[in-house]
C-alpha positions in Angstrom: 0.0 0.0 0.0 1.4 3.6 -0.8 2.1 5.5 1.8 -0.5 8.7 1.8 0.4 12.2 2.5 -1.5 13.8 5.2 -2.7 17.5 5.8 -2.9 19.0 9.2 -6.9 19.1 9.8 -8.5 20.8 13.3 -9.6 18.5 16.0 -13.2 18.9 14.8 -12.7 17.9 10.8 -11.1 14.5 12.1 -13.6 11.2 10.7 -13.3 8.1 11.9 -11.3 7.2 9.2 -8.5 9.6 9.9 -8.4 8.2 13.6 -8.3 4.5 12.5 -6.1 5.6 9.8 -3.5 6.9 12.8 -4.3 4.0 15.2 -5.8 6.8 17.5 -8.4 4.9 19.6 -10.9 7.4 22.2 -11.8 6.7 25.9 -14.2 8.3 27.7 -13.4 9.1 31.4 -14.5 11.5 34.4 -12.2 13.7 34.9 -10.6 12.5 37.9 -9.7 9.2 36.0 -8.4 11.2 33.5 -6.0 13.5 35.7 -5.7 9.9 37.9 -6.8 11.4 41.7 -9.6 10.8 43.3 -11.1 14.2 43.9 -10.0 17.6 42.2 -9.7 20.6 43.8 -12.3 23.5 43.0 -11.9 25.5 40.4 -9.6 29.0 40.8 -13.1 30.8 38.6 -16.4 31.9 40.5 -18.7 29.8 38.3 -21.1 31.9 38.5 -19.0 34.5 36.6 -18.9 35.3 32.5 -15.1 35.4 32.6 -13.9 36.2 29.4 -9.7 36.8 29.1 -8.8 38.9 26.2 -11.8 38.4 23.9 -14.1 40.9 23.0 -17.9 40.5 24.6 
């Protein structure tokens, strides 16, 4: 099989061809499995808060 050149795409135009075709397999985990603790601290931004840094409203 011939080797196929590949462009750069964004995370969101990836198929799942392109995965299979780069043996990339996805997992889905909470996020404490993912960072591997069991609890996360709270996060540094009031969530209650529209916090936009350096972007125009």
């Amino acid at each position: 099989m011939a080797n196929r050149i590949r462009s750069a795409k964004s995370g969101s135009d990836w198929t799942e061809n392109d995965l299979a075709a780069y043996n990339i397999q996805i997992q889905y985990q909470d996020a404490p499995t993912f960072f591997g603790v069991d609890h996360l601290p709270p996060p540094a931004v009031d969530q209650d808060s529209d916090v936009r840094v350096g972007q125009p409203l």
